[in-house]
C-alpha positions in Angstrom: 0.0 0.0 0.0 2.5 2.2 0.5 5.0 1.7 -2.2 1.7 2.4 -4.1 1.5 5.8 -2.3 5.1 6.4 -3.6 4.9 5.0 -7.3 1.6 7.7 -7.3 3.4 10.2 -6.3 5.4 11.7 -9.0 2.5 11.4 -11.2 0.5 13.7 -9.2 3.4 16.0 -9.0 3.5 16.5 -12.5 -0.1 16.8 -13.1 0.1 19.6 -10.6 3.4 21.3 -12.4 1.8 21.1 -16.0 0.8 24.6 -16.9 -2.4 25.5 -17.9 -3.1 24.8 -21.7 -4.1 28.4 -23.0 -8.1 29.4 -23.1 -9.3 30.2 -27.0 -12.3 31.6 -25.5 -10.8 34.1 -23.4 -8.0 34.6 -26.3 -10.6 35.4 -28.6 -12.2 37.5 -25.6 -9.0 39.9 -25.8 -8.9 40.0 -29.3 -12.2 41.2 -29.5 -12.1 43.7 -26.9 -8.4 45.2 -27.4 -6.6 44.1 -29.9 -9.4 44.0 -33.3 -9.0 48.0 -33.9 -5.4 47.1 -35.1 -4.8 43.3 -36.1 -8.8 42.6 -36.5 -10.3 40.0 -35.0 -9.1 37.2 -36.0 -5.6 38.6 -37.0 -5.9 38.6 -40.5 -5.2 41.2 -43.4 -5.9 44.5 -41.3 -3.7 47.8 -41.8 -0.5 47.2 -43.8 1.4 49.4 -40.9 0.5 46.2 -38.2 1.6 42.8 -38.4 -0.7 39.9 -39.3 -1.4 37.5 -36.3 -3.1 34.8 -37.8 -1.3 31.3 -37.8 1.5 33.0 -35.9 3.5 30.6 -33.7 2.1 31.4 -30.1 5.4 31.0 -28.6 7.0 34.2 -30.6 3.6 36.3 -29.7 4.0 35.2 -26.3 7.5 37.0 -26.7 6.8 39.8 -28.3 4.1 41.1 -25.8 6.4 39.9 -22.7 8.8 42.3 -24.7 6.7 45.0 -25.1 5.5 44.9 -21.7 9.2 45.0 -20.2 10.2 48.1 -22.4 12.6 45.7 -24.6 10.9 46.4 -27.7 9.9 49.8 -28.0 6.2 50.5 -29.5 4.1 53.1 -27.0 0.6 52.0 -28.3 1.9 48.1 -27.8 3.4 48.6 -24.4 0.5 50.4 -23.3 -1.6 47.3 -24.1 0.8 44.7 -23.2 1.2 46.4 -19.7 -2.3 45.3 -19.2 -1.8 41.4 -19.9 -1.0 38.7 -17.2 1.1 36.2 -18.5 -2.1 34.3 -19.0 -3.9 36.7 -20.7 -0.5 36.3 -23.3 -0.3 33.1 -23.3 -4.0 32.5 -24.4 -4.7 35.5 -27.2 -1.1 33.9 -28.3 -3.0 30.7 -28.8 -6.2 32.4 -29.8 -4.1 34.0 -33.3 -2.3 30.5 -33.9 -5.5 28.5 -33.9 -6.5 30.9 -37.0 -5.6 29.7 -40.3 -3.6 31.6 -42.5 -4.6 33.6 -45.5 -2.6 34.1 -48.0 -0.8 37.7 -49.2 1.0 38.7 -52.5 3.5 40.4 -53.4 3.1 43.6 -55.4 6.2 45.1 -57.1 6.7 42.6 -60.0 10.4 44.6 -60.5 11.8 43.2 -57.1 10.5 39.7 -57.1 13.7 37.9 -58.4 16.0 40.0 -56.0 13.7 39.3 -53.0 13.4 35.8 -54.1 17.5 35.7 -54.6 18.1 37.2 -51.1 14.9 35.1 -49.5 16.7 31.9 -50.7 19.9 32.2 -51.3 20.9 35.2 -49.0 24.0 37.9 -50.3 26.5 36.1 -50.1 29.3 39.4 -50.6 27.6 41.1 -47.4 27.6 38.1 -45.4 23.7 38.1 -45.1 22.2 34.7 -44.6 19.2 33.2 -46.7 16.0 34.3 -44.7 14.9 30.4 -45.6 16.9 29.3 -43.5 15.6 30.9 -40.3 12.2 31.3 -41.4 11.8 28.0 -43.6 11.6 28.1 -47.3 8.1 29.0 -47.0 7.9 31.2 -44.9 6.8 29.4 -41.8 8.8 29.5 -39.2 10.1 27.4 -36.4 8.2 27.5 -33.6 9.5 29.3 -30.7 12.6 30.5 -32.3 11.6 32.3 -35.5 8.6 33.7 -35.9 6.0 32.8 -39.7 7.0 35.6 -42.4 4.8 34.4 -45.2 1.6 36.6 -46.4 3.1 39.5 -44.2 2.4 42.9 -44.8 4.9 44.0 -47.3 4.6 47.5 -45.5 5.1 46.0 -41.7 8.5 43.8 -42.7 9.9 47.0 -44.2 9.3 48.7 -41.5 10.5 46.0 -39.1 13.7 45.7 -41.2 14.3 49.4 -41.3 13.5 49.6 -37.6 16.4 46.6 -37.0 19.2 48.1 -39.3 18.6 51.8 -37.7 18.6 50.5 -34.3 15.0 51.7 -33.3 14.0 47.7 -32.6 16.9 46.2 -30.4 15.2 43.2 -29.3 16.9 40.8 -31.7 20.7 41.5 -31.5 21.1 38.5 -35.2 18.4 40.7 -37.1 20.0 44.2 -36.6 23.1 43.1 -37.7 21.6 41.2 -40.6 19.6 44.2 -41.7 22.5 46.3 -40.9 24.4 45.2 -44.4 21.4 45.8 -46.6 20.3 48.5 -48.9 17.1 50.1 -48.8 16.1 48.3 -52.3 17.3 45.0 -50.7 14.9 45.6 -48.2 12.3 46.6 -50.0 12.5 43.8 -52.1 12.5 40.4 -49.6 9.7 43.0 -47.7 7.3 42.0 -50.6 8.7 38.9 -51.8 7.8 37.5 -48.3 4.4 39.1 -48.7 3.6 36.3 -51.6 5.2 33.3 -49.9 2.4 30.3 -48.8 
């Protein structure tokens, strides 16, 4: 009987360490209610100036507002919301934006495509700057909880973010400012909308 006690006991240990799998319902809750003027409801195609939450990996958004929240990436609109958020409250609009399934983008400046397609895939190799692929996955996807899903962004937002990264006005990813640090504005420019047609 009591050996059973022990062999029991680990198992209810972990049952009480497992964390809480996130709540769609209050995710979509806080979508609704503070973050659908900006991203819309259910993340998708809103204003080109924000990014596109749909099908994001839940880990990176989880990041990104713990980041916000603790003044590491600077944004006063998003700090001022992500101040309001329990780790919880994160953790579950995070989940809320994955569960949604992704629509696709498309790229718009038909001059660029082959350079952003060039530097997407194969990097530039005289600067030293990597393939985006190879981060980000060859479609744009990701890898969860280390780099966040690129494909169907905003053209607009990824511009922005790159600019932000190579001027040092975004700080919070020490491998992307020096990556955008050794491209040129048309570089730029060009895997911004590129990425905007990947699926």
């Amino acid at each position: 009987m009591l050996l059973a006690a022990f062999a029991a006991a680990p198992a209810v240990a972990a049952d009480a360490a497992a964390p809480a799998k996130p709540d769609l319902a209050k995710g979509q809750a806080i979508a609704t209610q503070v973050c659908a003027a900006c991203h819309a409801v259910d993340g998708s195609r809103g204003s080109p100036a924000n990014p596109i939450l749909q099908g994001q990996h839940p880990e990176y958004i989880v990041k990104q507002l713990t980041e916000f929240k603790a003044a590491k990436r600077k944004n006063p609109v998003m700090q001022g919301f992500a101040a309001a958020l329990s780790e919880a409250d994160m953790k579950n609009v995070a989940a809320f934006y994955a569960s949604k399934e992704v629509k696709p983008g498309f790229a718009k400046n038909k001059e660029l495509v082959e350079l952003g397609e060039k530097i997407y895939r194969g990097g530039i190799a005289d600067k030293q700057v990597p393939a985006c692929a190879g981060c980000h996955n060859p479609t744009g996807a990701g890898i969860p909880s280390q780099y966040p899903r690129l494909g169907g962004q905003h053209a607009d937002y990824t511009l922005a973010q790159l600019n932000a990264f190579r001027a040092g006005a975004r700080a919070n990813n020490a491998q992307m400012s020096a990556i955008a640090s050794k491209m040129s504005d048309r570089e730029i420019q060009a895997v911004s909308d590129y990425i905007a047609g990947l699926r």
